[in-house]
C-alpha positions in Angstrom: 135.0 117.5 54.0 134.3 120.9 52.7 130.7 120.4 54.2 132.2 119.4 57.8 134.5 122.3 57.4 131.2 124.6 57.0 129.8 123.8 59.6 132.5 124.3 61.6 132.5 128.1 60.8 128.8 128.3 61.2 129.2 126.6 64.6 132.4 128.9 65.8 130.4 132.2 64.1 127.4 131.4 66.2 129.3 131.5 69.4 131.6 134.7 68.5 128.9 136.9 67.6 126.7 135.6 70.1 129.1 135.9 73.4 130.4 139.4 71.8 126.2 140.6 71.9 126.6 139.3 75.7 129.6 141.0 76.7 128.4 144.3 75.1 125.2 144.5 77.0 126.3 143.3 80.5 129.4 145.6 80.1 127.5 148.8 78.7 124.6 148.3 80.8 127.0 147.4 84.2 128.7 150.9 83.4 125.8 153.3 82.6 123.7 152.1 85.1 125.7 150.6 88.2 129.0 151.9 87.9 128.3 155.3 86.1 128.2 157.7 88.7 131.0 156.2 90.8 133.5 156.6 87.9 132.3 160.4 87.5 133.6 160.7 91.0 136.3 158.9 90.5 138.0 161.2 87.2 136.4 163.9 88.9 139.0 163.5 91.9 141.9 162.2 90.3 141.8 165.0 87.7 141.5 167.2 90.3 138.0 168.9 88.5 139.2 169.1 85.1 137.8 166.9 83.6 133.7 165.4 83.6 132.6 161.5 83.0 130.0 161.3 80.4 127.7 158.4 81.8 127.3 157.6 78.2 130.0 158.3 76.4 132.0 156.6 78.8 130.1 153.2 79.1 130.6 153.0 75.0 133.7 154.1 75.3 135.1 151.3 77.6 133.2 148.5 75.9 134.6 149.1 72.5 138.2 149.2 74.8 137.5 146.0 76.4 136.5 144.4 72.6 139.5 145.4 71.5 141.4 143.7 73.9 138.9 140.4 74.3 139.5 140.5 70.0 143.8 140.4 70.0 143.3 137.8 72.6 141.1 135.7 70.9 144.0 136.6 67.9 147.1 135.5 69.8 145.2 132.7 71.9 143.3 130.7 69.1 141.2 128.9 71.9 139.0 125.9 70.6 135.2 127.0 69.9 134.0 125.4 72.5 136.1 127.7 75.2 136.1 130.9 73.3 134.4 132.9 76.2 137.7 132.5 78.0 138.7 134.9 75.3 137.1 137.4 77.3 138.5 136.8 80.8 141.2 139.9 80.5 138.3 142.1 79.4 136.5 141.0 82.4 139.5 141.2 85.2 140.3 144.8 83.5 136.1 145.2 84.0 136.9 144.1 87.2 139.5 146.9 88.5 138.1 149.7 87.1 134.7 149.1 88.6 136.3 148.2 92.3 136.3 151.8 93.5 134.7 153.0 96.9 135.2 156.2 98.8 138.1 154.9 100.6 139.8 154.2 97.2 138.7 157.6 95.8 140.4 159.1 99.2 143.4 157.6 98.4 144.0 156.0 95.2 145.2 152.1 95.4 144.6 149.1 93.6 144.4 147.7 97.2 144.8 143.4 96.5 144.7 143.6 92.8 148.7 144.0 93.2 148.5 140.5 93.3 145.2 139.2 92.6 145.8 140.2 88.9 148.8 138.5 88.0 147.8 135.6 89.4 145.0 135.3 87.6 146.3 136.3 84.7 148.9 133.1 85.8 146.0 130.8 86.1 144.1 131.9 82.9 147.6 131.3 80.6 148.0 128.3 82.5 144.2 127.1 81.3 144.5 128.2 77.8 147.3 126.3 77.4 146.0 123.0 78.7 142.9 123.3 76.9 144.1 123.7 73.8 146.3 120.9 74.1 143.4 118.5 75.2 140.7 119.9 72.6 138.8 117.6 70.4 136.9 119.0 67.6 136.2 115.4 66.1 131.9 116.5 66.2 129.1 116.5 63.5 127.3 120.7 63.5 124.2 119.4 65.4 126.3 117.7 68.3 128.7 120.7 68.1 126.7 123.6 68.5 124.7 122.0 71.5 128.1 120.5 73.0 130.0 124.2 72.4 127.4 126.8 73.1 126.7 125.8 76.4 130.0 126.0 77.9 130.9 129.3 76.3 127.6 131.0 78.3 128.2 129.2 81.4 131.6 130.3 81.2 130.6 134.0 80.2 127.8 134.0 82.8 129.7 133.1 85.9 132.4 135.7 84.4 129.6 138.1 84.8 128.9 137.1 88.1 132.6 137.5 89.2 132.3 141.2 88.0 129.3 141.8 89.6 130.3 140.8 93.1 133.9 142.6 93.1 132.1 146.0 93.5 131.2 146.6 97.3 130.0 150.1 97.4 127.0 150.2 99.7 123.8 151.3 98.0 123.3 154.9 99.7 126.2 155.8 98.2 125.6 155.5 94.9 122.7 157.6 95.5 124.7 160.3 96.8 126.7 160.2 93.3 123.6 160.5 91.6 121.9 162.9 93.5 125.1 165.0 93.2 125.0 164.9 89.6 121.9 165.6 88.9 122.0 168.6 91.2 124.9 169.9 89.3 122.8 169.1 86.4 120.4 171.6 87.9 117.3 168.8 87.3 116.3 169.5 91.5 113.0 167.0 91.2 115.0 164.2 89.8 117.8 164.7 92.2 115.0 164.5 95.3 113.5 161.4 94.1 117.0 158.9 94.1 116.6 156.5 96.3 113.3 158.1 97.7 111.7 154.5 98.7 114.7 153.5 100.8 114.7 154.1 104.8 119.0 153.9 104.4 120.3 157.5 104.0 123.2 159.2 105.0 124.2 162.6 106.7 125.9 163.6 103.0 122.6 162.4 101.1 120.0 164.1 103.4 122.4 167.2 102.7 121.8 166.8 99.3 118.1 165.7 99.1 117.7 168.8 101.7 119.5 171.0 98.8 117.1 169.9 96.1 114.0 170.4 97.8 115.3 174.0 98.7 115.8 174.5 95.2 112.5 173.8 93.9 110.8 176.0 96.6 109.6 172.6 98.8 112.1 172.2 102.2 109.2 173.1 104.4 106.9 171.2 103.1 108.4 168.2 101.9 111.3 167.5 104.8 109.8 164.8 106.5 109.0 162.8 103.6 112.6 161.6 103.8 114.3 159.9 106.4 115.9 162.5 109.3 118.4 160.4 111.3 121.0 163.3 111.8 118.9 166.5 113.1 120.4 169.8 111.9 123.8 168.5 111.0 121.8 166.6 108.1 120.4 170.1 106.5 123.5 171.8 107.0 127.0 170.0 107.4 129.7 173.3 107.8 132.4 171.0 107.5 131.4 169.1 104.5 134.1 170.9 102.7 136.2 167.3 101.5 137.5 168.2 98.0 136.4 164.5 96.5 132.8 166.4 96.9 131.5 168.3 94.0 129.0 169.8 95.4 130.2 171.3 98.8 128.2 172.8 101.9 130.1 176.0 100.6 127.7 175.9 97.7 125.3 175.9 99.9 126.1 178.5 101.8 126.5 180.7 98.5 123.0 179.7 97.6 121.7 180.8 101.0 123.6 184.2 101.0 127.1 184.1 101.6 130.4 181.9 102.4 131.1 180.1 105.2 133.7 181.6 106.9 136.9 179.2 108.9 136.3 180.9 112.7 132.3 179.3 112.0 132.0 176.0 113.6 128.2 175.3 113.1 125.1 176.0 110.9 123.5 177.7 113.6 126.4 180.4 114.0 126.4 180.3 110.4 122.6 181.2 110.1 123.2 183.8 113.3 126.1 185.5 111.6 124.0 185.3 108.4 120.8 187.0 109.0 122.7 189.3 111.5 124.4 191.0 108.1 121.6 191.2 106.7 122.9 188.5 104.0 120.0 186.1 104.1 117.4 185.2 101.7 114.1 183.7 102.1 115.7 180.3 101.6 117.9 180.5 104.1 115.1 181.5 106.5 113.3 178.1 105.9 116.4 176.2 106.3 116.9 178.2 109.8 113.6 177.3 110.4 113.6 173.5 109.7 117.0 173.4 111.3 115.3 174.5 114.9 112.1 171.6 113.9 115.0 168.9 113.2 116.7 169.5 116.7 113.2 170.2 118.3 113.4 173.2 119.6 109.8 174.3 119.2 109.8 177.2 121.9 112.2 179.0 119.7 110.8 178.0 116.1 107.6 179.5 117.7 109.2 182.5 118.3 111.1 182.9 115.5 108.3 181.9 112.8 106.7 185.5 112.8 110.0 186.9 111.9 110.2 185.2 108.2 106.4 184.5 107.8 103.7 187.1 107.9 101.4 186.3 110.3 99.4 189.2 111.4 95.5 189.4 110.8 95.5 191.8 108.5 96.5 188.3 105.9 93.5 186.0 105.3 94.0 182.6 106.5 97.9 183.4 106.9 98.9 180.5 109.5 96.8 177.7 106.7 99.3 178.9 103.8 102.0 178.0 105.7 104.1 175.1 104.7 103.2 171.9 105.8 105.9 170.7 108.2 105.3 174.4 110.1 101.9 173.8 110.5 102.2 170.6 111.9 105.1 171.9 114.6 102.3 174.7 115.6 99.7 171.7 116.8 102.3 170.4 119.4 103.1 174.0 120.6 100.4 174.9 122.3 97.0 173.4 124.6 97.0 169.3 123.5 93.4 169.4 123.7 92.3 172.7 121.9 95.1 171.6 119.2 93.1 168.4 118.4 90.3 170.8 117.5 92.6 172.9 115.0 93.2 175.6 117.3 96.7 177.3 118.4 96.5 178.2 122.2 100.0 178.8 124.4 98.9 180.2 127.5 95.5 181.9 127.5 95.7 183.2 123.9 94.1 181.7 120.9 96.9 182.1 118.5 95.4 181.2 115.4 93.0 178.3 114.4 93.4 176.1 111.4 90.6 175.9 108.8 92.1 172.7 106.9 89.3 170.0 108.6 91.3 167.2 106.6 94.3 168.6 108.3 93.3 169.1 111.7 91.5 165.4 111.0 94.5 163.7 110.5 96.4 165.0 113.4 93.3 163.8 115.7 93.9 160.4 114.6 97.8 160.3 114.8 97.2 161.0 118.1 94.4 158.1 118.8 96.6 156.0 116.9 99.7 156.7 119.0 97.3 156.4 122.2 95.5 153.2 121.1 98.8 151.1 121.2 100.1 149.8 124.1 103.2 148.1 122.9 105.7 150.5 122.1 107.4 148.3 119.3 104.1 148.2 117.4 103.1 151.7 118.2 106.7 152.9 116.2 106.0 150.5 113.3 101.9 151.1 113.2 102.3 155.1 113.4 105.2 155.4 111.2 103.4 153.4 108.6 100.2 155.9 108.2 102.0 159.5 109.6 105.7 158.3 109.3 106.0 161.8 107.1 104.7 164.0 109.3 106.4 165.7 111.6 104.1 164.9 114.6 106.0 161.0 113.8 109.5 162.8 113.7 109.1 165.0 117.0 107.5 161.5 119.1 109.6 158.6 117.7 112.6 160.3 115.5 114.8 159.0 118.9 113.9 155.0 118.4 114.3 155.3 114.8 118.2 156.6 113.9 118.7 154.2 110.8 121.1 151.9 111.1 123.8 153.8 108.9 123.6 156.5 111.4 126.8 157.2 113.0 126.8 157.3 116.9 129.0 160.9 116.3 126.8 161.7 114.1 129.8 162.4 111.1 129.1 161.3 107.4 
């Protein structure tokens, strides 16, 4: 008897300690790395800036919460060994709600169907604990038991998992936005520009951001159109992005650039007009003027305007090579097609300048065999975009046939 009894314990200590190590590293990891930078928003907005979410901190935080409660209801419920991961079914529901936040919910705080989805689950669940209790049988030897009680407790725990898992329906690009926020607040710019760098999703708001970080580590010119553009100017500049869920605000931007934003300005081009107009502007400003003109393809101008922010006279050695790379690919498309393949900048009958970057002036050559060589137009975009897709030769011929599919057709956030 005392032997049977034993084993009993050994069995039921097994499957505590094991389901607890479970729940502990789904719920830590789920909350540091899924959930983490949503639920900075989140108390960032709802304490109105007061308050910051420590990714860490806050994922052990909660999971030591959650234990607490999954331990007074193993307490109060005394479910049979075999179904003690239904212990942790109000840890997982409460899981559950907290995590089930998207930017509609952080726009206007509602629990939305949990009103009633939570009671009645709660309902069901008291409703199951009583009738297994009440139809348990523990009448097993320690060998059967622990194979016969283990493997519904994981099941159980697993698909509990899955549940969680699924509830959450924030859309991938927007937890980069989080992240890339937070690290740029963070002030770590490179780490900010690489979230999400191998996806083709972006959004108006993230391209703001990326934009941001490049500018900060001295790269917008020659790194732009390594990231998806599907926005033109409104995607380096938004003037309205002034929602106050956003911690890091066009407003900041315009600080960094030189000055405020002012309520009469209605876009980033009057904004860069009124800007450099005052005298305000910085050399960071000037690239994102530039850029802005490449992004809505107004070459004629950025031709123009070029000389004003970049020294290009002959007195400086080589002065149109060192300029960044998305400027020197604009020049080839300004001028003569055919001179241009050669590395030389002709408008009209002036040689402008001429490029001594071979591998440069190589590789424009062959986008444009490339782009010449395919017939079908649907291969041509996929083919070209492939080998030159981050160039801006790719953005200026195909940047119309390729607005990613979270694009709006207003082209808002």
């Amino acid at each position: 008897m005392k032997r049977y009894r034993h084993s009993r314990q050994k069995t039921a200590g097994l499957i505590r300690y094991s389901c607890g190590i479970l729940f502990v590293l789904f719920s830590f990891c789920y909350l540091f790395f899924l959930q983490g930078e949503i639920l900075a928003e989140a108390q960032f907005v709802y304490s109105k800036g007061v308050t910051t979410y420590n990714l860490l901190v806050g994922a052990i935080v909660i999971t030591i919460v959650l234990m607490v409660v999954q331990w007074v209801v193993a307490m109060l419920s005394r479910l049979p060994s075999r179904w003690h991961a239904l212990s942790y079914f109000p840890s997982m529901l409460l899981l559950a709600i907290l995590t089930d936040i998207d930017k509609k919910v952080i726009e206007c705080f509602t629990f939305g169907n949990w009103v009633w989805i939570a009671p009645a689950c709660m309902l069901v669940y008291l409703v199951a604990v009583a009738v297994i209790k009440k139809l348990s049988d523990d009448s097993l030897t320690y060998n059967e038991a622990l194979k016969y009680q283990m493997y519904p407790n994981y099941i159980l725990l697993f698909a509990m998992m899955l549940g969680v898992g699924s509830v959450s329906e924030s859309p991938d690009v927007y937890h980069y936005e989080l992240k890339t926020e937070r690290l740029i607040l963070n002030r770590d710019y490179k780490a900010a520009a690489e979230v999400g760098q191998k996806s083709l999703r972006t959004t108006a708001r993230l391209t703001q951001l990326r934009m941001y970080a490049l500018s900060r580590q001295g790269l917008l010119a020659e790194r732009i159109f390594e990231y998806p553009q599907h926005y033109a100017s409104f995607g380096l500049l938004n003037i309205a992005d002034t929602m106050f869920y956003n911690r890091l605000s066009s407003q900041d931007i315009c600080a960094y650039l030189g000055a405020y934003c002012g309520k009469n300005v209605k876009s980033s081009q009057q904004y860069y007009q009124l800007l450099f107009a005052d005298s305000l502007a910085n050399s960071q400003a000037a690239d994102y003027y530039l850029c802005s003109l490449l992004l809505d393809k107004k070459l004629t101008e950025f031709h123009k305007q070029l000389p004003r922010y970049y020294n290009l006279s002959d007195s400086v050695p080589g002065a149109y090579d060192k300029l960044p790379k998305a400027y020197r690919e604009a020049l080839l498309l300004i001028g003569n097609p055919d001179f241009a393949q050669q590395g030389k900048l002709v408008v009209g009958t002036d040689t402008i300048a001429v490029f001594q970057d071979s591998a440069f002036v190589a590789r424009f050559k062959q986008y444009n065999e490339k782009k010449i060589g395919i017939f079908n137009e649907v291969e041509r975009l996929n083919k070209t975009h492939r080998e030159f897709g981050k160039t801006y030769w790719w953005y200026y011929d195909y940047s119309h046939l390729a607005a990613g599919e979270l694009a709006p057709q207003n082209g808002g956030l």
